[in-house]
NUSEDO-436873 format. One record per atom (N, C-alpha, C): atom name; residue in three letters; x, y, z; chain; residue number from 1. Coordinates in Angstrom, 3 decimals, m for minus. Example, Ala and Ser with C-alpha at 12.3 -4.5 7.8 and 13.67 -1.06 7.14 Angstrom:
REM residues 2
a,r,px,py,pz,c,k
N,ala,13.190,m5.690,7.800,A,1 .
CA,ala,12.300,m4.500,7.800,A,1 .
C,ala,13.200,m3.300,7.800,A,1 .
N,ser,12.850,m2.250,7.080,A,2 .
CA,ser,13.670,m1.060,7.140,A,2 .
C,ser,12.900,0.030,7.870,A,2 .
This chain:
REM residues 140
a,r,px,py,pz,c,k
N,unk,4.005,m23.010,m0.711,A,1 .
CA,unk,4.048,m21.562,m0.868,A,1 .
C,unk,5.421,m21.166,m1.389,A,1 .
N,unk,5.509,m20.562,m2.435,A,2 .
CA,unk,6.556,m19.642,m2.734,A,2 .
C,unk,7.790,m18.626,m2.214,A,2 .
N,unk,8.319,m18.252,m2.336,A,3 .
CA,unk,8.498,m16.850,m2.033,A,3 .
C,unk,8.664,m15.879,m2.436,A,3 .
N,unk,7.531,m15.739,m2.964,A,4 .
CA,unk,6.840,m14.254,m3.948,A,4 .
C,unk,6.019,m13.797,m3.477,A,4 .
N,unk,6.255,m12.287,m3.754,A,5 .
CA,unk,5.396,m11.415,m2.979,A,5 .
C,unk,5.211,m10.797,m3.725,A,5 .
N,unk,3.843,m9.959,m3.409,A,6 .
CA,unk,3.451,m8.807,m4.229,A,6 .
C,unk,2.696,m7.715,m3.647,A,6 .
N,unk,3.495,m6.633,m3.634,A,7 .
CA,unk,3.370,m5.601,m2.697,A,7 .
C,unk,1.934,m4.919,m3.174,A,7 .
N,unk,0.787,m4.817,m2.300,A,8 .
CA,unk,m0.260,m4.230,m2.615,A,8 .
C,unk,m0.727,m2.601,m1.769,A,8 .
N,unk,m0.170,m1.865,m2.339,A,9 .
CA,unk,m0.512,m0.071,m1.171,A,9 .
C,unk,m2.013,m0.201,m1.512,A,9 .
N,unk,m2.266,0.633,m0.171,A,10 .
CA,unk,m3.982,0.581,0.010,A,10 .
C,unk,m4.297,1.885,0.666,A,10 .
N,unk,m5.163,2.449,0.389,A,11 .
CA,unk,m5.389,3.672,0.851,A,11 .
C,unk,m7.003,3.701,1.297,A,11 .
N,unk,m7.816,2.578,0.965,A,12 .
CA,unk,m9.500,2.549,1.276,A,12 .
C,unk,m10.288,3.164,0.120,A,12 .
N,unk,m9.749,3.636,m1.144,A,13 .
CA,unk,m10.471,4.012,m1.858,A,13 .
C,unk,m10.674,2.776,m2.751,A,13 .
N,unk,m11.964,3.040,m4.008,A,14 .
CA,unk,m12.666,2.109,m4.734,A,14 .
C,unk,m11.310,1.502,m5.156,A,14 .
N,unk,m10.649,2.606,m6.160,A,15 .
CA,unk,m9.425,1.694,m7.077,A,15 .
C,unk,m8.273,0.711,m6.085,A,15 .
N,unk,m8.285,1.540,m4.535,A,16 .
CA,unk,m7.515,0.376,m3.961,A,16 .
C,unk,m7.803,m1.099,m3.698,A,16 .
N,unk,m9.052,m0.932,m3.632,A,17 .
CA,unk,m10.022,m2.325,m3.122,A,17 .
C,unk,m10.172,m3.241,m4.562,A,17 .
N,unk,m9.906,m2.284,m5.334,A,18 .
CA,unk,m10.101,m3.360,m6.981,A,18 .
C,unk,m8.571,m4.110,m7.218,A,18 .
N,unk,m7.774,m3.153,m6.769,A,19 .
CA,unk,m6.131,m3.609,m7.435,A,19 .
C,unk,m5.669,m4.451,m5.456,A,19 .
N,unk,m6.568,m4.696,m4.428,A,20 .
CA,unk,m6.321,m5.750,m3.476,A,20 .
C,unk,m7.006,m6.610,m4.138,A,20 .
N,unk,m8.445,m7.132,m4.821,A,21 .
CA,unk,m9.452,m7.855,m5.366,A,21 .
C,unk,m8.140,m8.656,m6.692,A,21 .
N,unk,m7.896,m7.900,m7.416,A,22 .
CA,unk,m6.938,m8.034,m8.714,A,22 .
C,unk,m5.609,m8.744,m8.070,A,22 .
N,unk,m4.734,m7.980,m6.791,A,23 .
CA,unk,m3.952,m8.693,m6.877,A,23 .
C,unk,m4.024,m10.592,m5.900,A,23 .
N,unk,m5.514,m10.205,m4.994,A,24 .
CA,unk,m5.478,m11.685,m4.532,A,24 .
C,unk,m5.520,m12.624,m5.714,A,24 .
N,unk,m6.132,m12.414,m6.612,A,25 .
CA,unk,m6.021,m13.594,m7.769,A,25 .
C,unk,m4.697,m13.818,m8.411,A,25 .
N,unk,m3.842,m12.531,m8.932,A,26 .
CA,unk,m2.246,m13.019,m8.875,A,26 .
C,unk,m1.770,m13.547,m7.886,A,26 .
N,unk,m1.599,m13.561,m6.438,A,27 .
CA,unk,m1.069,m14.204,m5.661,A,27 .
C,unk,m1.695,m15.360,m5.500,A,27 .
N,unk,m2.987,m16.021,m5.869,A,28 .
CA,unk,m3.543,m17.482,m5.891,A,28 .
C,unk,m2.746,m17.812,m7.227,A,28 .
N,unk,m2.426,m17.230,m8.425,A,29 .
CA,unk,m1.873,m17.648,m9.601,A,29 .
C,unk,m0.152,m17.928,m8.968,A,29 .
N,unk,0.474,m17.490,m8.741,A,30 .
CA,unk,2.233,m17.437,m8.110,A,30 .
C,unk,1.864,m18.143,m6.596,A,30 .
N,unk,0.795,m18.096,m5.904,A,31 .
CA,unk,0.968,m18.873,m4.713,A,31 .
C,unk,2.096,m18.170,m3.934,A,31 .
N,unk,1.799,m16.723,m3.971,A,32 .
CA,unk,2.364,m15.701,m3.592,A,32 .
C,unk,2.139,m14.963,m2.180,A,32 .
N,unk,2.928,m14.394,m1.224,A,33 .
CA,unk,2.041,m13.597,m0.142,A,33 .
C,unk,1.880,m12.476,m0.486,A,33 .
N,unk,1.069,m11.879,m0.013,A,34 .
CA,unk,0.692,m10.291,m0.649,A,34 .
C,unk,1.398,m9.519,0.982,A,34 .
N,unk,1.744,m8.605,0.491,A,35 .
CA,unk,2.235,m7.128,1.100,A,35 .
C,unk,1.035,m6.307,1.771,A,35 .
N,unk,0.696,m6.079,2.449,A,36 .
CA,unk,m0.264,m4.513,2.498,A,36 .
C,unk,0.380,m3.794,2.936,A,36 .
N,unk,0.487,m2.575,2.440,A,37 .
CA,unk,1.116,m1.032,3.120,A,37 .
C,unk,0.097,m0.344,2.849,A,37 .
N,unk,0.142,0.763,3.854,A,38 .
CA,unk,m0.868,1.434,4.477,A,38 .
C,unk,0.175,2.275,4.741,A,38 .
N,unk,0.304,3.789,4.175,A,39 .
CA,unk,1.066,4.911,4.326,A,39 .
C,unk,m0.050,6.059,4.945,A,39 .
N,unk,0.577,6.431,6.251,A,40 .
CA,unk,0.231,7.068,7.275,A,40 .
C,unk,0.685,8.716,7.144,A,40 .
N,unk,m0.212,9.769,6.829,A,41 .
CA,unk,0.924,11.464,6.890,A,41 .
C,unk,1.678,11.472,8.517,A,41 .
N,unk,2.645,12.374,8.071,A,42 .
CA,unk,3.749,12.114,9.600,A,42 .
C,unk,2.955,12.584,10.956,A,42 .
N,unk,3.388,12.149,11.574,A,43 .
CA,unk,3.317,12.679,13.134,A,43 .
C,unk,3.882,13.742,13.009,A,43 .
N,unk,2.774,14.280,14.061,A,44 .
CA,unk,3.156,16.030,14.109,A,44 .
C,unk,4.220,15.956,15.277,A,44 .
N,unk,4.714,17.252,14.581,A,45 .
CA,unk,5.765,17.566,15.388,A,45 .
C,unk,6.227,18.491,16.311,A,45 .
N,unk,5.252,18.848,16.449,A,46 .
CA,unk,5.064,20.996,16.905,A,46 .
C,unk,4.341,20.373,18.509,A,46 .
N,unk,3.864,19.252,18.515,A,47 .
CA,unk,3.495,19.133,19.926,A,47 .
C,unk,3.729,18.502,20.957,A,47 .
N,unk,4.125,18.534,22.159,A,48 .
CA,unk,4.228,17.424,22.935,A,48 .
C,unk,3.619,16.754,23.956,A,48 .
N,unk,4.337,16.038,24.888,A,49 .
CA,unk,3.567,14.841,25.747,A,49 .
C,unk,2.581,15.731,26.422,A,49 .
N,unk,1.273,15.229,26.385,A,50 .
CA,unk,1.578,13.575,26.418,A,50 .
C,unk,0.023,13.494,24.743,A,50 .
N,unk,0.305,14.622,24.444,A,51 .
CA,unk,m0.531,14.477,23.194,A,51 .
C,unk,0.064,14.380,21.588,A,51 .
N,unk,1.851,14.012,21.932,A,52 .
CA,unk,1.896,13.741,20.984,A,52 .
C,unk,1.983,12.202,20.757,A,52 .
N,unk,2.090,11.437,22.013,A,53 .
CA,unk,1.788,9.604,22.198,A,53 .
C,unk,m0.198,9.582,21.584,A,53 .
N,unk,m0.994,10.696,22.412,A,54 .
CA,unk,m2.613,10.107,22.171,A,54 .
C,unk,m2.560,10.462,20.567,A,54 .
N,unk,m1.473,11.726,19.527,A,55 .
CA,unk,m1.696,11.379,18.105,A,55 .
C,unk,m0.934,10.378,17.724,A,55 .
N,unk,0.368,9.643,17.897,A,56 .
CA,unk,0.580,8.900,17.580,A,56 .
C,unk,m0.672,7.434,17.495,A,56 .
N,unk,m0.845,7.505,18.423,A,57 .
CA,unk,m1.535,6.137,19.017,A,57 .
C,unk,m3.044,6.142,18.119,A,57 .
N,unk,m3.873,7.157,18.090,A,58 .
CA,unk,m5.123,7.484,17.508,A,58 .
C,unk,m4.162,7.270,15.857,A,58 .
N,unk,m3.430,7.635,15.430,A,59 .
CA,unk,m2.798,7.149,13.845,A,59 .
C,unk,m2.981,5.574,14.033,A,59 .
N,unk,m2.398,5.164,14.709,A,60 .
CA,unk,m1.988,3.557,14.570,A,60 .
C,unk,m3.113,3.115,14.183,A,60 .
N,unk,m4.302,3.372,15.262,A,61 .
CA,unk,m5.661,2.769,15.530,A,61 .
C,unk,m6.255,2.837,14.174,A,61 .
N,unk,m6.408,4.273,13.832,A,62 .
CA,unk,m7.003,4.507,12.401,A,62 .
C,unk,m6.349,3.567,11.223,A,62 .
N,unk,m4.848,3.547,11.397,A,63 .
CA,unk,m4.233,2.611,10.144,A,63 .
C,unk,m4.601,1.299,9.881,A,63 .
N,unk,m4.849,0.454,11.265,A,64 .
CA,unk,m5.324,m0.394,11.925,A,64 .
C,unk,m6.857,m0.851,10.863,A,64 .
N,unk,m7.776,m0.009,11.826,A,65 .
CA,unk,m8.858,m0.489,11.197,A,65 .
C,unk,m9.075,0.167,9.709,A,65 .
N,unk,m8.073,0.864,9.157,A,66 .
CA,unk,m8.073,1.310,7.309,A,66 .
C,unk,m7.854,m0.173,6.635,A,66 .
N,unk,m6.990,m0.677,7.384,A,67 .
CA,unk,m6.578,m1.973,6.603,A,67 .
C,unk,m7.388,m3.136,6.885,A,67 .
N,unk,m8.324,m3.448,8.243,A,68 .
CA,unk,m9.338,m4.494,8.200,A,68 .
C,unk,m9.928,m4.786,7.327,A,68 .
N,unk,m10.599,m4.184,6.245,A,69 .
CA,unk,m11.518,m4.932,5.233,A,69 .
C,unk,m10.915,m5.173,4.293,A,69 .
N,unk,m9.663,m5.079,3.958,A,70 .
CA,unk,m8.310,m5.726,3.419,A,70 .
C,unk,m7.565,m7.106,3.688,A,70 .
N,unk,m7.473,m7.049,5.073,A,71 .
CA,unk,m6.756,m8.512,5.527,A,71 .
C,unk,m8.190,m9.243,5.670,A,71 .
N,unk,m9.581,m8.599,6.074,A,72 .
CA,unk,m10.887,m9.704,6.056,A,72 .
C,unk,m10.891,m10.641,4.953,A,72 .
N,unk,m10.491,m9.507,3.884,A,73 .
CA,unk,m10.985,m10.092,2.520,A,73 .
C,unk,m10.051,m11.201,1.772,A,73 .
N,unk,m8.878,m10.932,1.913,A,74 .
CA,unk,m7.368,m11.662,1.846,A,74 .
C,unk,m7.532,m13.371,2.502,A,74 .
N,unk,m7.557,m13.177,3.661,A,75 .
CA,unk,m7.914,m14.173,5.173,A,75 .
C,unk,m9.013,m14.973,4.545,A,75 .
N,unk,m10.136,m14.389,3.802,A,76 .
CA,unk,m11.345,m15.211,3.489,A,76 .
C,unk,m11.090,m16.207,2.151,A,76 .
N,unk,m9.871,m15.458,1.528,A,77 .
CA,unk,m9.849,m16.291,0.038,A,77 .
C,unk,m8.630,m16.965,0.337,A,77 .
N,unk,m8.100,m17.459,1.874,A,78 .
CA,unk,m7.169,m17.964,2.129,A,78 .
C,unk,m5.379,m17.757,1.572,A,78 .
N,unk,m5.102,m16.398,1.131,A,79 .
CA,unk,m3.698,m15.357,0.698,A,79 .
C,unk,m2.965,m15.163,1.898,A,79 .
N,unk,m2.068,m15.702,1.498,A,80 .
CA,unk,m0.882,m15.175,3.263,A,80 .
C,unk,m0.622,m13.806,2.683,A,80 .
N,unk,m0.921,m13.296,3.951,A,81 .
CA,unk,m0.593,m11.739,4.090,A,81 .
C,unk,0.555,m11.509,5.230,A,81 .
N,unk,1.049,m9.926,4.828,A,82 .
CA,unk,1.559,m9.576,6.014,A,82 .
C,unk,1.729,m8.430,5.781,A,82 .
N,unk,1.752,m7.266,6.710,A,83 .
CA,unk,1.637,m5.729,6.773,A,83 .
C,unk,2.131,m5.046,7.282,A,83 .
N,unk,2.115,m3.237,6.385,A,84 .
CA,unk,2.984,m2.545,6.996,A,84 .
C,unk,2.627,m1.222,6.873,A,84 .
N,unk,2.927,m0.488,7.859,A,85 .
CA,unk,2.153,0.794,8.330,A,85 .
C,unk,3.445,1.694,8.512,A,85 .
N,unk,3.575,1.992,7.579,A,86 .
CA,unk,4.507,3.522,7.643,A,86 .
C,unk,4.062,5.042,7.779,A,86 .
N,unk,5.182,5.799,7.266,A,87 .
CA,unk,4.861,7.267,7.899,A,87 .
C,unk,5.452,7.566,7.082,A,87 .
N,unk,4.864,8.491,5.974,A,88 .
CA,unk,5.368,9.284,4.928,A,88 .
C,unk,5.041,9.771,3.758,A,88 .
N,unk,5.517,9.919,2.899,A,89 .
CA,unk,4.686,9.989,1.377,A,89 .
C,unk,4.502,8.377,0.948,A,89 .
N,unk,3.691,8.284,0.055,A,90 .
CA,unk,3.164,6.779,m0.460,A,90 .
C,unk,4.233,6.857,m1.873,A,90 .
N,unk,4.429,7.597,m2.161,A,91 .
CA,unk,5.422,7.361,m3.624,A,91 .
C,unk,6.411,6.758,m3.361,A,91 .
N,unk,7.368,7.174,m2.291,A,92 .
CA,unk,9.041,6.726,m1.880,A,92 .
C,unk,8.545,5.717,m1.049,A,92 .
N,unk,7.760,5.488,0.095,A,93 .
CA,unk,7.569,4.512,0.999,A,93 .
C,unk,7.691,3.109,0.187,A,93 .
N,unk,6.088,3.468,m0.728,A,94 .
CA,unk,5.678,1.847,m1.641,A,94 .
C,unk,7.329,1.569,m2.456,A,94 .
N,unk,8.017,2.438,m3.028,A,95 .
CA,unk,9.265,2.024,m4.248,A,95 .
C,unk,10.192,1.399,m2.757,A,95 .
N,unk,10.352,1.956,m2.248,A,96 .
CA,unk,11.441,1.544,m0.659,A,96 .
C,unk,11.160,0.357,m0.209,A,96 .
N,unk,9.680,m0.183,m0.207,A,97 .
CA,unk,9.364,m1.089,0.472,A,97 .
C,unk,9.077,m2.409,m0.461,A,97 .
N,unk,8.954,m2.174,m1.279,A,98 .
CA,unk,8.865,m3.114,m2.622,A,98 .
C,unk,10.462,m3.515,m2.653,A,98 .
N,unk,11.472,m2.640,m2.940,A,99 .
CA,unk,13.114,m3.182,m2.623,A,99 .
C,unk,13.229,m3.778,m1.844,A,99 .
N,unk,12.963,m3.197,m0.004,A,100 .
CA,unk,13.744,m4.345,0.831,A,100 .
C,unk,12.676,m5.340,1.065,A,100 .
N,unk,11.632,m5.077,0.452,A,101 .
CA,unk,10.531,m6.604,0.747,A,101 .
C,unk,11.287,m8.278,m0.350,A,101 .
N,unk,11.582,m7.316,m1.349,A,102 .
CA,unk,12.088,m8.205,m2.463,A,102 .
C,unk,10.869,m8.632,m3.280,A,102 .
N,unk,10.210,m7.623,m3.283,A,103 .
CA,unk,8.690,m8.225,m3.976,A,103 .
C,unk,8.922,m8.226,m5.464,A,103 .
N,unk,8.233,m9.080,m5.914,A,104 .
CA,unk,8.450,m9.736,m7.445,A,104 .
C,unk,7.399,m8.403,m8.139,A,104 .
N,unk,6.580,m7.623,m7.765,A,105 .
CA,unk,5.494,m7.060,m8.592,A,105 .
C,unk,4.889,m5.813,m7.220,A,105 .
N,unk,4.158,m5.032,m7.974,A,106 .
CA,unk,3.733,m3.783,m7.146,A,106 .
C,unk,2.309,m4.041,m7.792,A,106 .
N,unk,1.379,m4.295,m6.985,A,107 .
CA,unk,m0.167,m3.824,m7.374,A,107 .
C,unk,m0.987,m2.609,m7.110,A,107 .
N,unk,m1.335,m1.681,m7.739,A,108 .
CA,unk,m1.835,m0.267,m6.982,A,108 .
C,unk,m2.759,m0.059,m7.941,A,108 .
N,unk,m3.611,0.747,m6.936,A,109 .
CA,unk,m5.195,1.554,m7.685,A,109 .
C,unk,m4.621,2.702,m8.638,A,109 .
N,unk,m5.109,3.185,m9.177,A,110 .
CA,unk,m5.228,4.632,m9.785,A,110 .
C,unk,m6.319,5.229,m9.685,A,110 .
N,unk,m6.420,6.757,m9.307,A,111 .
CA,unk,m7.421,7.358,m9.063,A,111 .
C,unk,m7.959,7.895,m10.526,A,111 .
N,unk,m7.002,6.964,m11.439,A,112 .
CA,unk,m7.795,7.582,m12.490,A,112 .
C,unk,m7.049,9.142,m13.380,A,112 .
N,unk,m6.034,9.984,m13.268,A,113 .
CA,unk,m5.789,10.905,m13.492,A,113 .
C,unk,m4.921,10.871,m14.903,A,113 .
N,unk,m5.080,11.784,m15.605,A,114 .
CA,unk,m4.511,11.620,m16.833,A,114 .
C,unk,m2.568,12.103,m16.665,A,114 .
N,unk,m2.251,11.250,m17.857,A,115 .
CA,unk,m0.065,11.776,m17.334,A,115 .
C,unk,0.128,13.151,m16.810,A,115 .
N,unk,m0.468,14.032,m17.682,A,116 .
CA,unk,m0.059,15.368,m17.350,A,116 .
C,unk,m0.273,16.093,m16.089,A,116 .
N,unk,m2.165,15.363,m15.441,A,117 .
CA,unk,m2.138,15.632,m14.228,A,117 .
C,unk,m1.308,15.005,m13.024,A,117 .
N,unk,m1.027,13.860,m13.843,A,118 .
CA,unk,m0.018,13.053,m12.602,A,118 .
C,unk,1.275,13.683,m12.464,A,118 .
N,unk,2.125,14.289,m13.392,A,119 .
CA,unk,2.976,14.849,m13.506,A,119 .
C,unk,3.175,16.143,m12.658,A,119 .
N,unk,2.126,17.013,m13.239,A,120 .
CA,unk,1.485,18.450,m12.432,A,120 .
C,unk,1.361,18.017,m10.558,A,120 .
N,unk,0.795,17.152,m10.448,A,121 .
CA,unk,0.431,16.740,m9.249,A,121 .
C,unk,0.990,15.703,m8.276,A,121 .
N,unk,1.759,15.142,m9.038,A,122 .
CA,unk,2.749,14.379,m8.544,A,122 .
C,unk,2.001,13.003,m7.922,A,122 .
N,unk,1.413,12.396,m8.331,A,123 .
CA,unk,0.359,11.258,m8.206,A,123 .
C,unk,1.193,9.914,m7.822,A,123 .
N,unk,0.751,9.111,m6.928,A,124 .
CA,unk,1.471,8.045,m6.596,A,124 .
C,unk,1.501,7.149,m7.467,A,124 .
N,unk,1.042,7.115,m8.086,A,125 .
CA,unk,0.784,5.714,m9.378,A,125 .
C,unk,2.310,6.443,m10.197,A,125 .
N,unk,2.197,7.700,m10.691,A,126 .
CA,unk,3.084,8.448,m11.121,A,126 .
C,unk,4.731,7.974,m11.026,A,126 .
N,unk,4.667,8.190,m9.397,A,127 .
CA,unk,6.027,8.230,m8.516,A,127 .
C,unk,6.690,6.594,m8.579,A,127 .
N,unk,5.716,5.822,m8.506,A,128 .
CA,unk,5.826,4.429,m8.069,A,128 .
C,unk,6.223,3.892,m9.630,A,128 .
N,unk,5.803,4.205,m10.738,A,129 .
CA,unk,5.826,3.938,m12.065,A,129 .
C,unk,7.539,4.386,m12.315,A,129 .
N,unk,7.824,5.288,m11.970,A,130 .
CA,unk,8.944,5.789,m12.377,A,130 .
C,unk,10.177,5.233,m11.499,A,130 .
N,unk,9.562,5.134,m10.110,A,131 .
CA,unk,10.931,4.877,m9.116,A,131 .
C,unk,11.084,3.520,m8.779,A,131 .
N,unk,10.044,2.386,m8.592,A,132 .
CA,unk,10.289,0.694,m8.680,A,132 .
C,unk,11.312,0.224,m9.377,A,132 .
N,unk,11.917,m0.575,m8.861,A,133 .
CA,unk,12.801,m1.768,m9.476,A,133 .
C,unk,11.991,m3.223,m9.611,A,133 .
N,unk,10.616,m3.184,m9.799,A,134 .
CA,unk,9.914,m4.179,m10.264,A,134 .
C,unk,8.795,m3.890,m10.888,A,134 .
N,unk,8.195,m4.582,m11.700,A,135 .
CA,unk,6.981,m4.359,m12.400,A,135 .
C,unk,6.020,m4.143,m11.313,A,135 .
N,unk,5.198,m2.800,m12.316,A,136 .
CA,unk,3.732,m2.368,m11.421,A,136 .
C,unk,2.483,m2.290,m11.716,A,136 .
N,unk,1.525,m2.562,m11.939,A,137 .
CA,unk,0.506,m3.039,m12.192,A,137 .
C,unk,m0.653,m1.926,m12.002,A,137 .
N,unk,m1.012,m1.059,m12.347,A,138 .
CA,unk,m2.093,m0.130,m12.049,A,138 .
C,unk,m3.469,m0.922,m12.431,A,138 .
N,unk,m4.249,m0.716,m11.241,A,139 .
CA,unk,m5.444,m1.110,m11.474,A,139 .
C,unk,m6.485,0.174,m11.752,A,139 .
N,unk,m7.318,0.075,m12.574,A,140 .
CA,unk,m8.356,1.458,m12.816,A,140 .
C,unk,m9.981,0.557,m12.325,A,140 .
């Protein structure tokens, strides 16, 4: 095994599951581990104990099983994985975490949106395109 990585964000939609599908075959090509991040919106903040531990905790759970049919699928085509569940926007998280991971490549879905709407809308494929210090790979 290498030590190359290739950071794959996942969100459970079609294009994420194509660009995890897309990047297990680059990481069988580099003999690479793949990344999963799984970006979580923040914990609220307006409430407290002991319901702001049961939202924390109900986040985790949900992040948890968002990413199971991800590491199932990874695990089955034999890809070392390893994962990470943050809290924040997915634009700065994935570029942040791709740096201190040291990942050689960024794999991500696109929902498909044309520049101008990504621009207008501020689209993660968008953010991640512009702010990486490594090549990124949009999958459609």
């Amino acid at each position: 095994m290498s030590d190359a990585k290739i950071l794959v964000p996942v969100d459970g939609s079609p294009p994420s599951h194509k660009a995890a599908d897309y990047a297990a075959k680059m990481a069988g090509l580099m003999a690479a581990e793949l990344v999963l991040l799984y970006c979580h919106k923040p914990f609220p903040s307006v409430i407290g104990e002991p319901y702001l531990q049961k939202a924390i905790t109900q986040r985790l759970e949900n992040s948890q099983k968002m990413l199971a049919p991800y590491r199932e699928m990874l695990e089955a085509r034999g890809i070392a994985i390893s994962e990470r569940i943050l809290e924040g926007p997915p634009g700065n998280r994935i570029c942040e975490t791709a740096r201190i991971e040291g990942c050689e490549m960024i794999i991500m879905g696109s929902r498909g949106r044309t520049d101008l709407q990504g621009l207008l809308l501020g689209s993660t494929a968008h953010r991640v395109l512009h702010g990486a210090h490594c090549p990124v790979l949009v999958v459609k």
